[in-house]
Legacy VTK file of the C-alpha trace (Angstrom):
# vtk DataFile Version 3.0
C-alpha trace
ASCII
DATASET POLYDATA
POINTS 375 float
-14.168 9.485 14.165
-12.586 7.493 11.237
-13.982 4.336 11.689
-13.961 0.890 9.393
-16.320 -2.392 8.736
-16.495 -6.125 8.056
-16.381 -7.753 4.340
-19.907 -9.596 3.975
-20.393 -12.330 0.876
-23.860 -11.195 0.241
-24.957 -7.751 1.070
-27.442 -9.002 3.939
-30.227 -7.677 1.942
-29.304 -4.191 0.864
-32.431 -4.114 -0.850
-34.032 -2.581 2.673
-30.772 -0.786 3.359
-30.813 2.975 2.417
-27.101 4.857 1.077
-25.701 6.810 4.298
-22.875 8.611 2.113
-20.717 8.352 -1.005
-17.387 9.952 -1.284
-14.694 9.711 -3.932
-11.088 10.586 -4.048
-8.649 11.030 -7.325
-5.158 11.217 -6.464
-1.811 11.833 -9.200
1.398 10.049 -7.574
4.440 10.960 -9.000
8.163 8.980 -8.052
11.592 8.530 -9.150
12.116 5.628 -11.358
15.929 4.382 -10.276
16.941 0.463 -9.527
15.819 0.766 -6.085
12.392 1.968 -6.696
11.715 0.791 -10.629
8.141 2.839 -10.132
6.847 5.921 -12.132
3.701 8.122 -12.105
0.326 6.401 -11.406
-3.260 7.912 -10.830
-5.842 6.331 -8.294
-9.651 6.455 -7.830
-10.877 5.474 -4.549
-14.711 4.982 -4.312
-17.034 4.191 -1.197
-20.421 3.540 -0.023
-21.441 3.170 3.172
-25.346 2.279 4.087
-27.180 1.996 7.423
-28.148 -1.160 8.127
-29.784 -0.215 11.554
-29.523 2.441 14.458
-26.015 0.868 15.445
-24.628 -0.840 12.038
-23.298 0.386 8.956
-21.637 -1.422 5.899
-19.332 -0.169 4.307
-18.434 -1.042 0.423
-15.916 0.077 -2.175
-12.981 -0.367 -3.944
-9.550 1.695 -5.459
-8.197 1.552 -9.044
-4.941 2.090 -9.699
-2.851 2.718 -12.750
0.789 2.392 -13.137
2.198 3.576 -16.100
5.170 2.946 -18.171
8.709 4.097 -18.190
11.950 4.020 -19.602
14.523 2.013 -18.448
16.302 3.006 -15.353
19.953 4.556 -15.355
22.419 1.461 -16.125
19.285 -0.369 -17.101
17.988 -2.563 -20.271
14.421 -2.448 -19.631
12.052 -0.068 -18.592
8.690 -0.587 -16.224
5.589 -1.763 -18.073
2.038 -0.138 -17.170
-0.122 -1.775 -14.854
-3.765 -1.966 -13.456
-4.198 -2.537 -9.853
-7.967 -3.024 -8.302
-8.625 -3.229 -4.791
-11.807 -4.275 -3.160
-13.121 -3.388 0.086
-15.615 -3.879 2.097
-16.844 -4.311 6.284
-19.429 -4.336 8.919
-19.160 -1.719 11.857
-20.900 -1.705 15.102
-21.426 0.946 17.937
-21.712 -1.153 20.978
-22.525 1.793 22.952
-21.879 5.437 22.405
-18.036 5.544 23.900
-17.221 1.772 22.015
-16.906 0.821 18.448
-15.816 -2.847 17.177
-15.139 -3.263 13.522
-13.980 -6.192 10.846
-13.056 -5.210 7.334
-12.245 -7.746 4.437
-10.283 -6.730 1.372
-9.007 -8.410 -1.741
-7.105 -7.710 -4.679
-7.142 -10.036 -7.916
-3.914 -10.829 -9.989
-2.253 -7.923 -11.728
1.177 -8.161 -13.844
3.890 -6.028 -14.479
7.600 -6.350 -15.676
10.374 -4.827 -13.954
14.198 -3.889 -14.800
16.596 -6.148 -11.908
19.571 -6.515 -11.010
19.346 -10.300 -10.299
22.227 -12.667 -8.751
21.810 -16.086 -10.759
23.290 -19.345 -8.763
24.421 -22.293 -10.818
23.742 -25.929 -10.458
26.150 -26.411 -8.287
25.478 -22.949 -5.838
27.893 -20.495 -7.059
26.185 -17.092 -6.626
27.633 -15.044 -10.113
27.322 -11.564 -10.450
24.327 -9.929 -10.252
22.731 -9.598 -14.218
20.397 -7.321 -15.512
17.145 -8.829 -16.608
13.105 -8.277 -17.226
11.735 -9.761 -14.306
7.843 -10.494 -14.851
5.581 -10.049 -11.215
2.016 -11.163 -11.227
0.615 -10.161 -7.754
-2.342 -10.779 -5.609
-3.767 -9.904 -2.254
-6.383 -10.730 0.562
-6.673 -9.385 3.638
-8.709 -8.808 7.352
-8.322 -5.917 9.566
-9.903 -6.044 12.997
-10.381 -3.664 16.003
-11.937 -1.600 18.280
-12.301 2.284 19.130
-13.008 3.572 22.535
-13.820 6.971 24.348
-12.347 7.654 27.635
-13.257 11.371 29.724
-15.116 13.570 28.309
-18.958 14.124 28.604
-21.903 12.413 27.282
-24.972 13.697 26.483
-27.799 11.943 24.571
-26.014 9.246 23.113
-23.247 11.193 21.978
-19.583 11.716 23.764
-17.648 14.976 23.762
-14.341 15.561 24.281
-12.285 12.651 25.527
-9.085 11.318 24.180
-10.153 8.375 21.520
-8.179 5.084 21.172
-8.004 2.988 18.260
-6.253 -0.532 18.691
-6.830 -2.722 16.039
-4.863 -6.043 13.989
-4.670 -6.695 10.594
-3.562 -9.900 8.306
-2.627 -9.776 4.474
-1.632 -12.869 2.250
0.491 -11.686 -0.216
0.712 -14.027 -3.150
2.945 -13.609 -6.439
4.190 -15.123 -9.484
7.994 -14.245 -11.063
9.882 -15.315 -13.671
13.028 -13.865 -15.757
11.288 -12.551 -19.449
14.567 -11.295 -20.837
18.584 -10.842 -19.791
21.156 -8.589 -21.144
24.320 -11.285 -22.412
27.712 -10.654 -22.597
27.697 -8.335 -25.562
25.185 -6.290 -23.394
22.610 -7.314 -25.551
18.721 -8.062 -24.472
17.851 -12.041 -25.089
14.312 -12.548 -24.774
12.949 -15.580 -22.054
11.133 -17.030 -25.781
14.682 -16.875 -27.752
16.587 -18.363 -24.615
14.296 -21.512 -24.748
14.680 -22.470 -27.919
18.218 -21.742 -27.990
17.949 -24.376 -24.533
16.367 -26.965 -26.230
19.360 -26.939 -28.961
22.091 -27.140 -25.891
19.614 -28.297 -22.874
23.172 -29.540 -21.141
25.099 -26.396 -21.071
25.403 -24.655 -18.016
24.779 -21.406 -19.083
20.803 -23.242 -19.935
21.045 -25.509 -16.748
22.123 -21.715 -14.589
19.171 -20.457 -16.594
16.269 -22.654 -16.570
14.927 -22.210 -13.050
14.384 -18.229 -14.010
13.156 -18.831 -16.917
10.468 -21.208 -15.741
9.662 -18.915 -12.336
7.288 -20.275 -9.491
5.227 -18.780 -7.166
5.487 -18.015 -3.877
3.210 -15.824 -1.373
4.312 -13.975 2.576
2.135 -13.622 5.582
2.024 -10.183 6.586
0.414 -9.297 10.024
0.091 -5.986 11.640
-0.382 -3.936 14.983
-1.777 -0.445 15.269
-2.756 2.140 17.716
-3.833 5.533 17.062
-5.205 8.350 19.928
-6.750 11.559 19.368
-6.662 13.450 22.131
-9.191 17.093 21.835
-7.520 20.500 22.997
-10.798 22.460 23.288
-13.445 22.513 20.759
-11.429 22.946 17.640
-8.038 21.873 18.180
-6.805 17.882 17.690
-3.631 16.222 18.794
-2.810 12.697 17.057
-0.422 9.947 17.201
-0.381 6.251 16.071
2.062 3.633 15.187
2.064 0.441 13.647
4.246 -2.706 13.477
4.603 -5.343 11.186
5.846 -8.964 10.852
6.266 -11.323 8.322
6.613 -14.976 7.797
9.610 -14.997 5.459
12.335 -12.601 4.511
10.168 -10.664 2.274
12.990 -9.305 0.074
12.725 -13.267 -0.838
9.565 -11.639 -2.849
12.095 -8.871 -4.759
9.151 -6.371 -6.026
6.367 -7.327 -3.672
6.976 -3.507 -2.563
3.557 -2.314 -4.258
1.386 -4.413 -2.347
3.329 -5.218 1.327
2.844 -1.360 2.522
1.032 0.304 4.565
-3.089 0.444 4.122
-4.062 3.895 4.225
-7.545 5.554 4.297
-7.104 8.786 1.896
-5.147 8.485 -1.262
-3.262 11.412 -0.624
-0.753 10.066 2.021
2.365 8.616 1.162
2.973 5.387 -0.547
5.284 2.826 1.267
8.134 2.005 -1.695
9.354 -1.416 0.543
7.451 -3.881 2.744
7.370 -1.261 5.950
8.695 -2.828 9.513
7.132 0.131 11.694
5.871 3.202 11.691
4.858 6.108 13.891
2.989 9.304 12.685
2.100 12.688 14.862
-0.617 15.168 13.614
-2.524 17.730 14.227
-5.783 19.163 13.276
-7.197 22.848 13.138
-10.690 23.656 13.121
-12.031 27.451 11.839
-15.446 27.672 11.591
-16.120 25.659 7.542
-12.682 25.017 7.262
-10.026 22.428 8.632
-6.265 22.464 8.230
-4.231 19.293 9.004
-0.226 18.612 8.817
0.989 15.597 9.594
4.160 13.785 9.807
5.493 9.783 9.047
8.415 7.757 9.462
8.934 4.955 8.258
11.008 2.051 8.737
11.499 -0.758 6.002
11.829 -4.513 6.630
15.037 -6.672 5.898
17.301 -3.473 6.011
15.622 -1.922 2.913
15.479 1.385 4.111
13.577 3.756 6.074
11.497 6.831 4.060
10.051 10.160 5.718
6.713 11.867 4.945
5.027 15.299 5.397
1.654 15.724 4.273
-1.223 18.391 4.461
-5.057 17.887 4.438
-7.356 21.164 3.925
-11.013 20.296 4.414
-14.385 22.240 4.153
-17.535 21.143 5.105
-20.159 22.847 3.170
-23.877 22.270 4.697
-26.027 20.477 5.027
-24.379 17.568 3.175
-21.238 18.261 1.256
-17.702 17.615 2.313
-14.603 18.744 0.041
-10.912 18.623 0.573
-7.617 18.600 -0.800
-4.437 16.457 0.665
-0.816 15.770 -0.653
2.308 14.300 0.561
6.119 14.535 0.249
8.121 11.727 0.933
11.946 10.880 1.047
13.305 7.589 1.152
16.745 6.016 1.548
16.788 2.432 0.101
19.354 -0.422 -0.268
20.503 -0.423 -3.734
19.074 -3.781 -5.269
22.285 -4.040 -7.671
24.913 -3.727 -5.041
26.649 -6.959 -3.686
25.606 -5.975 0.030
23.307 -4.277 1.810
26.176 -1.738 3.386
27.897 -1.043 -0.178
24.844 1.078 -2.358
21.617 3.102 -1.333
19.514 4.892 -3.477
17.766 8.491 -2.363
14.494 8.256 -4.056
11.595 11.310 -3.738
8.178 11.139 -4.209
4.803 12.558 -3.657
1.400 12.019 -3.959
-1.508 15.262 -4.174
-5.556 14.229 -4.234
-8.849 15.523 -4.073
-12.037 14.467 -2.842
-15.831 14.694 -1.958
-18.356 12.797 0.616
-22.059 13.241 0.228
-24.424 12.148 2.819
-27.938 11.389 2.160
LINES 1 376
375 0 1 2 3 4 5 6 7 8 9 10 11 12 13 14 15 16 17 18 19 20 21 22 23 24 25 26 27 28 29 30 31 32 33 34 35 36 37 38 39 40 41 42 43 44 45 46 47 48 49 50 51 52 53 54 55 56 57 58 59 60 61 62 63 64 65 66 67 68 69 70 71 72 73 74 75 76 77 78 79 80 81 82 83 84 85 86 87 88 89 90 91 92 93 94 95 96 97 98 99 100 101 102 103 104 105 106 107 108 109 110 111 112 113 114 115 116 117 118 119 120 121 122 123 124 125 126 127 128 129 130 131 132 133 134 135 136 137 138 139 140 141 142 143 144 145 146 147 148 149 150 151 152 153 154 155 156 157 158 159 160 161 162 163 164 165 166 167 168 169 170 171 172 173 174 175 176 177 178 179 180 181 182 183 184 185 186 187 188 189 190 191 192 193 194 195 196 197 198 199 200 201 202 203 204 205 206 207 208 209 210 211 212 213 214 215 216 217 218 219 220 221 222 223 224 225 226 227 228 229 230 231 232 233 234 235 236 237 238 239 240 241 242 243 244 245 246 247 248 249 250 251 252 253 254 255 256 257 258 259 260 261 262 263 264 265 266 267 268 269 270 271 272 273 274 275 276 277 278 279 280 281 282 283 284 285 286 287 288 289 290 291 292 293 294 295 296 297 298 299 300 301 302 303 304 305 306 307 308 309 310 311 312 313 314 315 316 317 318 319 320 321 322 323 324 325 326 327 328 329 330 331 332 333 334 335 336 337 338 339 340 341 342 343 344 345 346 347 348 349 350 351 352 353 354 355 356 357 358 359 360 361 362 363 364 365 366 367 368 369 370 371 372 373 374
């Protein structure tokens, strides 16, 4: 049973605490880089510790790193994607109330990380006339925190000695993310189709601060901040067809406290968690989702397809995912496996005038592998 924990400031003196398991999972992600979807390859390491605390609580602790790296500029683009290192932190407290109930609270945060983007941005004037839309560098700084709460339950089946079998398992839990970031415009293309850098644009500003091409320009050029509530609904049941068959399906839903388009490229970030690096990878901020699987048990060995749709927020787009998990168990304390994912989506083209006019088919995939140890 996949189960997760609450973050805790100080590790409640892990000193007496003994390691329960380590496992570690390196995953290659690979995706079209067009307008819609300004993304490349990236790698990921996912890392975590988990430690009994006491007969019925566990900690868990760990964190992913994530590298983005560069690319060329899109098709009908100036600017290509820069790199970018992502770090996630994780960390939570679960406890077995009795042997058919589970309550967990997990805590997770992500520091600042930057990265510069080609857009297709609409500038408004002074006076609120929306021109056409203009390709420029947009620069993203991004940051995250985030709880996820819930509970896991056992109903049928038969216990014996503490320990259930058999019996269809529900998960139900809620989650909250603050998603905070940081834009500006770094360069345009002008009129002879040129680049202008946001350093060359100032200084030509302070020579004509009254124009209105400077007046149109300043507010992108100076950026803000701004940051969108994301909050979150799941339920997942496993339901057991004899001893080595499983049956799955879960769904989640997710709301938002702004139009989070509003955010342009908050897409890395406002997606859908995911416990192994090998599923897919949300391209848009996701407004539900529902995924069937299934799970096949010979004797070492377990073999796992699953399924995902998914639909976007704001009328971004919707995306489709089929993945595969093969898993051996290798006593009396190894675990290894191997997972990947292909995924489709169809997303609103950024650069056309409306939502109805442009969409962009965009493929991409993800493949990892992984161990757990337990001690």
């Amino acid at each position: 049973m996949r189960l997760r924990r609450l973050l805790l400031p100080v590790l409640l003196g892990a000193s007496a605490a003994r390691a329960h398991s380590v496992s570690n999972e390196l995953a290659l992600g690979l995706s079209e880089d067009t307008p819609a979807s300004p993304h490349g390859p990236h790698v990921a390491d996912q890392l975590t510790f988990r430690f009994d605390l006491a007969d019925d609580w566990v900690l868990k602790l760990g964190g992913t790193y994530t590298y983005d790296t560069a690319t060329d500029p899109p098709t009908g683009g100036a600017f290509g994607t820069s790199s970018a290192q992502i770090l996630t932190m994780v960390g939570g407290l679960e406890w077995d109330v009795s042997p058919r109930v589970n309550v967990y609270l997990e805590g997770s945060g992500s520091p600042k990380a930057s990265q510069t983007f080609d857009a297709a941005l609409p500038l408004s004037t002074p006076a609120g006339a929306v021109l056409p839309p203009s390709d420029v560098l947009l620069y993203n700084a991004s940051s995250s925190v985030g709880l996820l709460g819930g509970v896991t339950f056992v109903v049928g089946g038969h216990e014996f000695l503490g320990t259930v079998n058999g019996g269809l398992v529900i998960d139900l839990s809620l989650g909250w993310t603050l998603l905070t970031t940081e834009q500006r415009v770094d360069a345009i293309v002008d009129k002879q189709q040129k680049p202008v850098s946001r350093t060359a644009l100032l200084a030509l500003c302070k020579l004509a601060p009254r124009s209105l091409t400077c007046r149109t320009l300043k507010p992108y050029l100076k950026g803000g901040e701004d940051s969108l509530n994301q909050l979150s609904v799941s339920l997942a049941l496993l339901q057991p067809l004899g001893p080595s068959t499983d049956i799955g399906l879960s769904g989640s839903y997710y709301g938002y406290d702004q139009d989070p388009t509003s955010a342009v490229f908050f897409t890395a970030r406002a997606s859908t968690p995911s416990d192994s690096l090998g599923a897919g990878f949300p391209l848009a901020p996701v407004r539900w989702s529902v995924s069937p699987s299934f799970e096949q048990r010979v004797g070492a060995w377990s073999l796992g397809p699953w399924y995902q749709f998914l639909q976007y927020a704001s009328g971004l787009g919707q995306a489709h995912v089929v993945g595969l998990r093969i898993q051996v168990r290798l006593p009396p304390a190894w675990t290894l496996w191997v997972s990947g994912s292909a995924q489709w989506d169809l997303l609103s083209d950024p650069s056309a005038l409306s939502a109805d006019s442009g969409s962009t088919t965009v493929l991409s995939g993800r493949v990892a592998v992984g161990f757990r140890a337990r001690f």
